[in-house]
Structure formats: structure tokens, C-alpha cells
C-alpha positions in Angstrom: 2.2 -11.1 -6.1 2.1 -10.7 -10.0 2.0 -14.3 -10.9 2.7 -14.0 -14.2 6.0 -13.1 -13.1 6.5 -10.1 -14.4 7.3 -6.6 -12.7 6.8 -8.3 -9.2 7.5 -5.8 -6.0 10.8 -6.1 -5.1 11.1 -9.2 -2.5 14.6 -8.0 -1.0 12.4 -4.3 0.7 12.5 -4.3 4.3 9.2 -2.5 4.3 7.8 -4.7 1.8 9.0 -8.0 3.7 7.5 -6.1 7.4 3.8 -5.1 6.1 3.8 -8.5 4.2 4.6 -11.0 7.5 3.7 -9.0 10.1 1.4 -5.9 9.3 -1.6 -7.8 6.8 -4.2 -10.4 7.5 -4.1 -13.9 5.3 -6.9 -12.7 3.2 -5.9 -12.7 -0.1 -7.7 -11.4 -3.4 -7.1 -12.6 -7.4 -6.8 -9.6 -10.0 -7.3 -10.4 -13.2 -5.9 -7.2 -15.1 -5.5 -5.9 -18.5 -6.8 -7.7 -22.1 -4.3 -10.0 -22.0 -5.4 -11.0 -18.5 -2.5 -10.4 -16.3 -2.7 -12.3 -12.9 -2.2 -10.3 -9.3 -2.6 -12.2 -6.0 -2.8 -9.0 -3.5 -3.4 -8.6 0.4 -6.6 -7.2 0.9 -5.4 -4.7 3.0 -3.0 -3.4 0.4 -5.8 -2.8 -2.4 -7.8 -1.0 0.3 -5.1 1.9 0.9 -7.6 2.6 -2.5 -11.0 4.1 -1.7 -12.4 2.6 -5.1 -10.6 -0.8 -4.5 -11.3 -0.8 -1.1 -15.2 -0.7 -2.1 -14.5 -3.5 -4.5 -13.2 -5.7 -1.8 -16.0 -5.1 0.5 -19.0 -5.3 -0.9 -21.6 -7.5 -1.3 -21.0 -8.4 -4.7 -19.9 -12.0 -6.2 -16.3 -10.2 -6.8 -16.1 -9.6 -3.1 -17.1 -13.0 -2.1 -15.2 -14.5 -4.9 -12.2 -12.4 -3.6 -11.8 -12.5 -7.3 -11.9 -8.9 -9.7 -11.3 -8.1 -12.9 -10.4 -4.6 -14.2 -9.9 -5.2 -17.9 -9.9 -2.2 -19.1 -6.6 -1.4 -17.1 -3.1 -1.1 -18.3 -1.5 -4.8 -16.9 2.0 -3.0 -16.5 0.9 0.4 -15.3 -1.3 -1.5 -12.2 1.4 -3.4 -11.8 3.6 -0.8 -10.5 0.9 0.9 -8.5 0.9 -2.6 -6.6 4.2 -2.2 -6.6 4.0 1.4 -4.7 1.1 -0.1 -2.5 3.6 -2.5 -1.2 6.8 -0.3 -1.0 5.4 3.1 -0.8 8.1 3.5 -4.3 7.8 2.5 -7.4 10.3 2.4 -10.4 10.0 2.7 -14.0 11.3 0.2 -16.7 11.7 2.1 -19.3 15.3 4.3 -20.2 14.7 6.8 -22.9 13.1 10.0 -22.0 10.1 10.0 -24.2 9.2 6.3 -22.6 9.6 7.3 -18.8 7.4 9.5 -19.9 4.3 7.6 -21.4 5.2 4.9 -18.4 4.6 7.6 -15.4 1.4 8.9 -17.8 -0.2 5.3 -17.4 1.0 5.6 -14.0 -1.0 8.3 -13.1 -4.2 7.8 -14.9 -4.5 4.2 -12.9 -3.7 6.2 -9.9 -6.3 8.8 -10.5 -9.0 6.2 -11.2 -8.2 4.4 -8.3 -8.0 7.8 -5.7 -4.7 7.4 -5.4 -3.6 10.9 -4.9 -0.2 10.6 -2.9 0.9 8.8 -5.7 -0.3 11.0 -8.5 1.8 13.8 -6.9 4.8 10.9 -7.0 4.2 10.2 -10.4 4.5 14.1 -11.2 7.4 14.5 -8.7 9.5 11.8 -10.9 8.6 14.0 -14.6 9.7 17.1 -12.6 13.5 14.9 -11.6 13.7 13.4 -15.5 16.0 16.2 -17.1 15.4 14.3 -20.2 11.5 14.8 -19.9 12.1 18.5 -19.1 13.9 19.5 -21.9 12.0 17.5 -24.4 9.2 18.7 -25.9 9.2 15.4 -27.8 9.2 13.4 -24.7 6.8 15.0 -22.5 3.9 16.3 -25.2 2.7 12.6 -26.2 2.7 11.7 -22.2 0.6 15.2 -21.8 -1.9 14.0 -24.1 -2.6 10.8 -22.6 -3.3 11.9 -19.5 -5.5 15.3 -20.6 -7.3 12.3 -22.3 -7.8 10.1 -19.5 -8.2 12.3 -16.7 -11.0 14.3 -15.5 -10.6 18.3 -16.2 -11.2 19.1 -12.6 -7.8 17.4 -11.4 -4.7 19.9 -11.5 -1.7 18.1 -10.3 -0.4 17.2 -14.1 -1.8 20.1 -15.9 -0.5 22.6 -13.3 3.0 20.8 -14.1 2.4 20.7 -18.0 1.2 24.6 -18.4 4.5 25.3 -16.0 7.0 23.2 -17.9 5.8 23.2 -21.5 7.4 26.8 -22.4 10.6 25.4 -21.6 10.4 22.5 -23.9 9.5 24.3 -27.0 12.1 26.9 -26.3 14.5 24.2 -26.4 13.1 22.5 -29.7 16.0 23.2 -32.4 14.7 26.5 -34.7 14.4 23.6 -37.7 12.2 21.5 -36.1 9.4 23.9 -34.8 7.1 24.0 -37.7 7.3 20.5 -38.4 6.2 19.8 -34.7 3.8 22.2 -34.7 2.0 20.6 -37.7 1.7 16.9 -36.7 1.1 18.0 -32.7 -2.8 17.5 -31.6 -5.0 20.1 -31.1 -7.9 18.9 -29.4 -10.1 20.8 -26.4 -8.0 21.6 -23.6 -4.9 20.3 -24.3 -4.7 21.7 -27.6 -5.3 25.0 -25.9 -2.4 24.2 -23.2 -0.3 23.3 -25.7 -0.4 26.1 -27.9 -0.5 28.7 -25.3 3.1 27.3 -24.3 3.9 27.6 -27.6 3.5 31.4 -27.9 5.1 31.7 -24.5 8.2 29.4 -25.6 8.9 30.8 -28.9 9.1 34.0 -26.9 11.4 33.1 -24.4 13.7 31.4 -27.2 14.0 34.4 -30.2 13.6 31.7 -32.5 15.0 32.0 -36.0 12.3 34.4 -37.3 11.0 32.6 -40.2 10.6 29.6 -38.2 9.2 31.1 -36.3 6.9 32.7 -37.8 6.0 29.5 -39.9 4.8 27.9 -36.3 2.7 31.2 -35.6 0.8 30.8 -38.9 0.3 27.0 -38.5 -0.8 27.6 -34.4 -2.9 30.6 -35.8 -4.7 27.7 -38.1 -5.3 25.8 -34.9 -6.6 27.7 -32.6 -9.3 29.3 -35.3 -10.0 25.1 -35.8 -10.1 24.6 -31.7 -12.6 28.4 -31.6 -13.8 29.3 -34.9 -15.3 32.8 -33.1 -11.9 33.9 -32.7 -10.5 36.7 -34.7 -8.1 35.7 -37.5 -5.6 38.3 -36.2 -6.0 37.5 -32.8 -3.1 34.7 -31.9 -3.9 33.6 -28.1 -7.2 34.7 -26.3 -5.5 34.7 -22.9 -8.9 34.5 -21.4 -9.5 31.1 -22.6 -6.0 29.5 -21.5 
């Protein structure tokens, strides 16, 4: 139960309403979430369909005894919703305009990966795959990339797999006059700015771009990469090896 009020699990779910009278014990824990110290009252059995949670709640630890833990380094809104899919098994998003669903699912899933939530990381990804507006926004989805290239371990593939898929579309539908100027404020950094720039190359292909803009976005993602890999060769636009 979010007691602030805010964002609670929908009370009218049957499933909700079964696993909360008839499924859970009484034991109830206090989550105190976020900087601004967002208050949770959750069934212990619900945080422990988390491994990391679940080790929380157990331990030996005053949180344990307390039943009382605090994860302030978490995004309040973003837990909130992974409560709410704890509850329902669903969760939905607040926001309405394509480039916010998309930095809403992004917090999603970087609370989900730190918590080992993996069937609802692939969720997460399954609802930027059904957002048409996220797909065909390069606008929308690049910012949301970032934040989760940024926050999530470089072993874990169900995002990235997504972004190096879907990426090339999204630049090939950027409008011919707005290609450089992306290109030029877009971040660069280690792997993403590698992911990013390889879909690039592969999107202004598929598109046949106006050549000079074009060709303006080669010369500024030719800039980049030589920032990203100095030891590559000022002619050589994409080492294919390294994407």
C-alpha cells in the first residue's frame, strides 16, 4: 500500500484483491523510498517474489527485524509501479506522450534489474516494442536508451538487444532537416555512443537521406567515434568489429 497515496495498485483487480485476503501472511513491512521519502506498506511475501528484496526481508539485520527498509537511492514513482506489477502481475504507465512512456518504462526497468526482476524487464521491453510512438521516434526512445545503458550492467541484453534492433528505424524516420542537429547534441559515451552511432550509419542507409544532410551527420558521427576511439582511422566511418 503506497500511503502517500499516490500511484497505489489498483484496489478493483480480482488478482490483486485474491493474493491480498487469501494468498499472503499478515506480516507486513514499511518502505521508505526515494529522497523525498515516499512511504510503502508491502506484504512480505510480495517483496520476496525479488531475490534481492527477499534477502532484505530475511535477514538478520535491524531492517529485517524492524520490518522497516529504506532504498533511498530509488526512483519513488518507478518502485512504485514495480509494487504495483508485484501485486497485479501488470503494471501501467502514467505518462501520455511518447518520449515520457519512454523515460517511465526506462526507470522501470533499471529498478527491475536491480531488484532481479527479470519477467518484468522483458515486460518493460515488451510495452516499448507496442508504443508506435516510441518506435518511430528517435526523439522518444534515444534519451530512455541512455538511461538505461547508464544504469544497467553491460552484461544484461534484453534492452540493448531491442535498442541495436530498433534504433535504425528511428533515425530513418528523423525528417532529412533535423539529422545533423540531432546528431550534434546526441551523447556519445562508451557503449551507447557506439550503439547509437552504428544505427545511425545503418539508418541513414536504409532512408537515402537528402545527401547533404546527410553527409553533414557522417562528418559530425565521423568526429565522434574518432572522440569515443582515437586509434581509429580518420577515413574509416564504423569499425564493425567494435559494434
Amino acid at each position: 500500500m503506497d500511503l502517500a497515496g499516490q500511484n497505489s495498485p489498483p484496489a478493483s483487480d480480482n488478482t490483486q484483491i485474491t493474493l491480498l485476503n487469501r494468498r499472503f501472511e499478515p506480516g507486513m513491512f514499511l518502505l521508505t523510498v526515494g529522497s523525498e521519502k515516499r512511504l510503502f506498506e508491502v506484504h512480505k511475501a510480495v517483496l520476496c517474489q525479488s531475490p534481492v528484496l527477499a534477502a532484505m526481508c530475511n535477514s538478520k539485520f535491524k531492517e529485517a527485524q524492524n520490518r522497516h527498509i529504506e532504498l533511498p537511492d530509488d526512483d519513488s514513482v518507478a518502485f512504485g509501479q514495480v509494487l504495483e506489477y508485484l501485486y497485479a502481475h501488470d503494471f501501467v504507465t502514467a505518462a501520455e506522450e511518447p518520449g515520457d512512456i519512454a523515460l517511465e518504462l526506462a526507470e522501470m526497468y533499471i529498478v527491475a534489474d536491480k531488484y532481479q526482476l527479470n519477467i518484468l524487464n522483458a515486460l518493460t521491453v515488451e510495452k516499448l516494442r507496442a508504443n508506435q510512438g516510441i518506435l518511430s521516434s528517435a526523439l522518444a526512445l534515444f534519451p530512455a536508451a541512455q538511461r538505461i545503458y547508464d544504469h544497467v550492467p553491460n552484461s544484461d541484453s534484453d534492452f540493448k538487444n531491442f535498442f541495436k534492433e530498433i534504433a535504425p528505424s528511428c533515425v530513418s524516420e528523423l525528417p532529412a532537416g533535423k539529422l545533423s542537429d540531432f546528431v550534434e547534441v546526441a551523447s556519445f559515451d562508451g557503449q551507447f555512443g557506439k550503439d547509437v552511432i552504428r544505427a545511425f550509419f545503418i539508418g541513414l542507409q536504409r532512408a537515402k537521406k537528402v545527401q547533404k544532410a546527410a553527409d553533414l551527420a557522417v562528418g559530425t558521427l565521423r568526429r565522434k567515434l574518432l572522440l569515443i576511439d582515437g586509434n581509429h582511422n580518420s577515413n574509416h566511418l564504423l569499425c564493425w568489429k567494435c559494434m
